[in-house]
N, C-alpha and C positions, 0 to 999 in steps of 0.2 A: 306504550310501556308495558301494559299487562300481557300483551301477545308477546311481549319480550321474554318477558319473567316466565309466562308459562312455557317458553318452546327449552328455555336452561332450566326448568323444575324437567322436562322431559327427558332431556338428554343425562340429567344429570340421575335422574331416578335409573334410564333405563340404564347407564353405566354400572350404579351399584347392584344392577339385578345381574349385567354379567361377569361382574366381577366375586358375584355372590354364587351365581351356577357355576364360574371356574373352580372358584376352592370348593366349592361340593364335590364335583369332578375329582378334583383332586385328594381332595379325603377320601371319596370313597376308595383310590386308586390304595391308596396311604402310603401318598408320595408326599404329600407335604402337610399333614394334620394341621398346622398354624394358619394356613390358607383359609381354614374354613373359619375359624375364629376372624381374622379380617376382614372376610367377609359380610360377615354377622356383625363385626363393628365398625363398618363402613355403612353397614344401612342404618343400624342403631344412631351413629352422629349425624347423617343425612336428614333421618327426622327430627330428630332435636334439633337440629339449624332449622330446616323449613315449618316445623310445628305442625301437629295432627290438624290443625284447624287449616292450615295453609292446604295440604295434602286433601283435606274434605272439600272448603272450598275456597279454590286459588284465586277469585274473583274479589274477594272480599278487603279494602283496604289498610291498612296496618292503622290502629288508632292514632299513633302520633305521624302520622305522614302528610305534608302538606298537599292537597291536589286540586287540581286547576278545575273550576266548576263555573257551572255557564250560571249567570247571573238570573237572579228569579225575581219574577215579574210582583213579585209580594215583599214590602219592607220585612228584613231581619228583626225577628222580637227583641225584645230591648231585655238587658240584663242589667239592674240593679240592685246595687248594694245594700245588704241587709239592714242600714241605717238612714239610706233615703229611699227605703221602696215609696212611691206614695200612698195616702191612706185615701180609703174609700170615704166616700163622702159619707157624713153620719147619715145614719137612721133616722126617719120622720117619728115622731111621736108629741107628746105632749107632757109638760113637768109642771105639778103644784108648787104655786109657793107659798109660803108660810108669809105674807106681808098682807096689806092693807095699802090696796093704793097702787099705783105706779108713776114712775117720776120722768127716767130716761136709762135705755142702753148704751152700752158702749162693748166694741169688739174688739180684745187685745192681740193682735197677732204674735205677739213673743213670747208671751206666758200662755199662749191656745186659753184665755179664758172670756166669758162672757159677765161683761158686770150690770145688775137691774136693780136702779133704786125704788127705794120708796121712803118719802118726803111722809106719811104719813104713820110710818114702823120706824122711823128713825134709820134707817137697816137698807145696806146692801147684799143683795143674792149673787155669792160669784158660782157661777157653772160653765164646765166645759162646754164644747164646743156638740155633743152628743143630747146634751142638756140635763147631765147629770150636775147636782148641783156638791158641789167641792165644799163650799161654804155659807154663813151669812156673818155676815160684818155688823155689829148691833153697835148701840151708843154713837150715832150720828145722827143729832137732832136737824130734822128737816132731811135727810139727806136727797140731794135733786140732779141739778145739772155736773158731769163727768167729762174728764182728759185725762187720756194716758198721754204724759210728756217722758219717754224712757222706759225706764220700769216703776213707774209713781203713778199711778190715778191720783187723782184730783177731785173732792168732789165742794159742792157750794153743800154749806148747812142754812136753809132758808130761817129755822128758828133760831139756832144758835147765832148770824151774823157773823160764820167766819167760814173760812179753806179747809179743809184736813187733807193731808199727804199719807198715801196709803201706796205700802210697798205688794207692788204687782205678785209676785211669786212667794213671797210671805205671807199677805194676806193680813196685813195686820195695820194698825195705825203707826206712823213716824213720825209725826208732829204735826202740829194745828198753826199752818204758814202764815195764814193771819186772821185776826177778826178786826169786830169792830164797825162790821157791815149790817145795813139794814136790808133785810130780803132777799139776799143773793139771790135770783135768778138762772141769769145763764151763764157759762161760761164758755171760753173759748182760747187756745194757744196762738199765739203771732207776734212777730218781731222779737221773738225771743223773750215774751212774756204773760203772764195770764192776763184775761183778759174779762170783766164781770161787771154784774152791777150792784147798787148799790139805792134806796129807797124804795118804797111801794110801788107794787104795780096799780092803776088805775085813778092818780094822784096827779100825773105831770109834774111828778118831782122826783123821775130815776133818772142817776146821774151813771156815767161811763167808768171804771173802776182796774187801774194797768195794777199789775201786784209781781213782783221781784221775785224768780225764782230758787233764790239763794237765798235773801235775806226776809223775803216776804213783805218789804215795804210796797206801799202802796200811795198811789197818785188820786186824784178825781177830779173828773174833766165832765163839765155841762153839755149837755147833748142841745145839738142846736134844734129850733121851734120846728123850721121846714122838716126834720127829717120825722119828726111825731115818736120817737124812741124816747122820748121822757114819760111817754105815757106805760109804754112797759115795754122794754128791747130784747130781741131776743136772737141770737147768732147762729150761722147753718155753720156746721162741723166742715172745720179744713183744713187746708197741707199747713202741720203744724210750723213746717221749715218757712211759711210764707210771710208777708206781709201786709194782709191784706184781711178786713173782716167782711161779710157779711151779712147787714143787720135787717129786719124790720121791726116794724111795730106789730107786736102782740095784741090781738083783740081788738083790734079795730077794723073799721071796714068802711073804704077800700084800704089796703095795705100801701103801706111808707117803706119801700127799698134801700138801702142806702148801703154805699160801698167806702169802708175808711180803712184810710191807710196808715198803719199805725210800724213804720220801717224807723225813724226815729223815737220812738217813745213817746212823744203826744199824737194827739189821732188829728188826723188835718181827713173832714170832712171830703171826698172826691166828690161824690155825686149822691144825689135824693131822688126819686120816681116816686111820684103815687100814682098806683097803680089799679085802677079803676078796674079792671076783673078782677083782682084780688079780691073776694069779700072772706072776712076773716081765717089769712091765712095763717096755715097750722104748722107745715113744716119746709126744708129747703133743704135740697140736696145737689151738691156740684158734681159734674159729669166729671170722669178721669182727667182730661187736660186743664181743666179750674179754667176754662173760660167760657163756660154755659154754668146755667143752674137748672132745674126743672123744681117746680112748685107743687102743695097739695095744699088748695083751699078749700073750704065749706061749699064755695063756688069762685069760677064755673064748675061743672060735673065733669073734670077732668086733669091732666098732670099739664100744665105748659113749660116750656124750654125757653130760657131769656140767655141773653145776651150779659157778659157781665160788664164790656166796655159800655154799656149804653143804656144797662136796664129794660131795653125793649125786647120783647118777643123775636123768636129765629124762626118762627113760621111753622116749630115741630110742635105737635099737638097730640101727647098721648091717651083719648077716649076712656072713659071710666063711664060713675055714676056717682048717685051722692052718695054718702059725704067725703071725700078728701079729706084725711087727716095726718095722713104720715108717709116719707118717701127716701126708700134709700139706693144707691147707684154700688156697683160691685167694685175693688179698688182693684181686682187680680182676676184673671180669664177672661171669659166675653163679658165688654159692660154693656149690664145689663142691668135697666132700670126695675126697683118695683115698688108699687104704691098701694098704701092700705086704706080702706074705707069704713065710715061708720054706719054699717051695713048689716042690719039682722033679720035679712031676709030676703038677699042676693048676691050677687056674686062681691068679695071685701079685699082681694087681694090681685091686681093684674100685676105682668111683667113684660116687659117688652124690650127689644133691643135696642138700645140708645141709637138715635136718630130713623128709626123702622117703627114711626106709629101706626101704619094699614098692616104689619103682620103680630099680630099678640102671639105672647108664648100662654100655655098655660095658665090659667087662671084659678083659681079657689076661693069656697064659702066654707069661710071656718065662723060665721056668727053666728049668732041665735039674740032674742031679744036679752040674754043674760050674759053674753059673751061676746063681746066684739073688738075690734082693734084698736086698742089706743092711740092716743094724739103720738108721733114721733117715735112711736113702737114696731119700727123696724129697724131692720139691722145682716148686711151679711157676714157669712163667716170669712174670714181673711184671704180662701184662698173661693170664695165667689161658690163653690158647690152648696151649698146650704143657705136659708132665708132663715132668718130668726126674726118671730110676730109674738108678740106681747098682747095676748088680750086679756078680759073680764070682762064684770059687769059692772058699769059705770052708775051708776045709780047711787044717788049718797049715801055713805054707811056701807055701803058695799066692801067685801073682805077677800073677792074673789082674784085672781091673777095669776096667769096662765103661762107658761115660756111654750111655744111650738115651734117644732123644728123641722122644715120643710126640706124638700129638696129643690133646687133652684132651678129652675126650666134653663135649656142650654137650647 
């Protein structure tokens, strides 16, 4: 097609040059004066139609011209819309908090915020996902264990004995769903309701606690002997849509597993393990499909994978060191496990790729004997590129606590 184009840009140029030498000719004869003037404006609309640039260089493709192009061996860059470019994963750094203490995280993906209590400030930290901190939430006596159900967090007030509902993107208190509770502990979403406890830990007299999300009433159901969760229960965060909790016993050693199903509103006990590696385990995290778990105990010096139908080990065995205290699995990109240690003076944070425990990703020593990783103080950001690690120093009376913002090994 261009060998086309250029041989009628020829013909057609050399036409106007001799129709432009005729009326030369012929004016100069001054047989026909008007001839030269046609001449002149035959070549004048010639190049106006074909364009100086066409005339320079005739090679060149017309911008809006479609043309047939050999296929290249590199993907086409992707063009998106200036409302979902994606964003770059935050910056690592580290954020002061203004608390005492640390209780539990939790990661909003709809509101992009990060919520960090402390049970002993009364006071929630909410901060972006950067770790800049947006706000703190005061006048929550105890405040500890968190659910985001919607746009509500949820938190347990341990001193006060009741729920507070706090609107995600307001930022503010919306009513106190219930009290009336001694000790709240943990809490947890399933069957379409909350789910907590209720009397001391270290008593053998906490009871199981369902609470109505509309109306706030609330049930209490005796936790049976075999499962040792009367001694102090405590629940690994799960798909809020499910029906299924997963409990052990806090502080004891070895650890009591127990799997209830609580799809009609009383909890009908499934299954108990005691679990004889477990020695006081600290936290539980479920792999993407909810039918593995991986663990982080005091010991052994490592994360194990179980099974959920059966409570037994699945043979994966993620290597660490001591102490095992906190472990969380990514919900979006590669899942990818990672576990914190209480560690002031080795490596406190590995990550690995769920089910690849012979290849570790990256690893990090962010402790020191005054800063170390808390029990249950991690957390990834929603869409998996960033680890969020909660440390200080644990030492009583201590006022120290840290949000760090990593980036997630891929």
């Amino acid at each position: 097609m261009r060998f086309i184009a250029g041989l009628l840009l020829a013909v057609a140029l050399s036409g106007a040059i001799v129709a432009a030498g005729f009326g030369a000719f012929n004016a100069f004869k001054g047989r026909h004066r008007a001839s030269l003037v046609w001449a002149v404006t035959a070549v004048a609309l010639f190049v106006g139609q074909c364009g100086v640039s066409q005339l320079a260089s005739p090679g060149r493709p017309n911008a809006n011209a479609q043309l047939a192009v050999r296929p290249s061996t590199s993907p086409a860059p992707i063009t998106y819309p200036t409302n979902t470019r994606p964003t770059a994963p935050a910056q690592p750094g580290t954020t002061a908090l203004s608390v005492s203490g640390f209780g539990r995280i939790v990661v909003d993906a709809v509101s992009g915020h990060v919520f960090v209590s402390s049970p002993r400030s009364s006071a929630i930290v909410v901060l972006d996902f950067s770790g800049g901190i947006v706000r703190t939430i005061t006048d929550e006596p105890g405040a500890d264990a968190m659910v985001v159900v919607g746009s509500v967090l949820y938190v347990t007030l341990t001193t006060a004995g009741a729920i507070d509902a706090i609107d995600t993107k307001k930022l503010s208190r919306i009513r106190t769903l219930t009290s009336g509770l001694v000790s709240p502990t943990d809490l947890v979403a399933a069957g379409g309701r909350l789910w907590t406890t209720t009397g001391p830990c270290a008593q053998w007299s906490t009871q199981l606690v369902s609470v109505d999300l509309n109306s706030g009433a609330r049930h209490t159901f005796k936790l049976p002997g075999e499962s040792s969760l009367s001694y102090c229960a405590a629940f690994a965060a799960n798909d809020r849509s499910g029906n299924l909790i997963l409990a052990w016993s806090m502080g004891l050693e070895p650890a009591t597993v127990t799997v209830i199903d609580v799809s009609t509103g009383t909890p009908v006990f499934v299954l108990s393990a005691r679990e004889e590696r477990l020695g006081n385990l600290k936290d539980v995290a479920f792999t993407r499909d909810r039918t593995r778990f991986i663990t982080a105990s005091g010991a052994p010096y490592e994360f194990d994978e179980w099974n959920l139908t059966d409570l037994a080990q699945d043979g994966v065995i993620y290597p660490a060191g001591p102490y095992p205290v906190a472990v969380a699995v990514t919900a979006s990109g590669k899942e990818t496990m990672a576990g914190g240690l209480w560690e002031p003076y080795g490596q406190d944070v590995y990550e690995y790729a769920v089910g690849w425990p012979s290849a570790a990703l990256q690893g990090r020593h962010m402790g020191s004997t005054t800063n170390q990783v808390y029990g249950r103080g991690l957390a990834f950001s929603a869409d998996g590129s960033s680890l969020f690690v909660v440390t200080g120093d644990q030492t009583p009376g201590s006022s120290i606590v840290t949000f760090n913002v990593l980036p997630a090994s891929a």
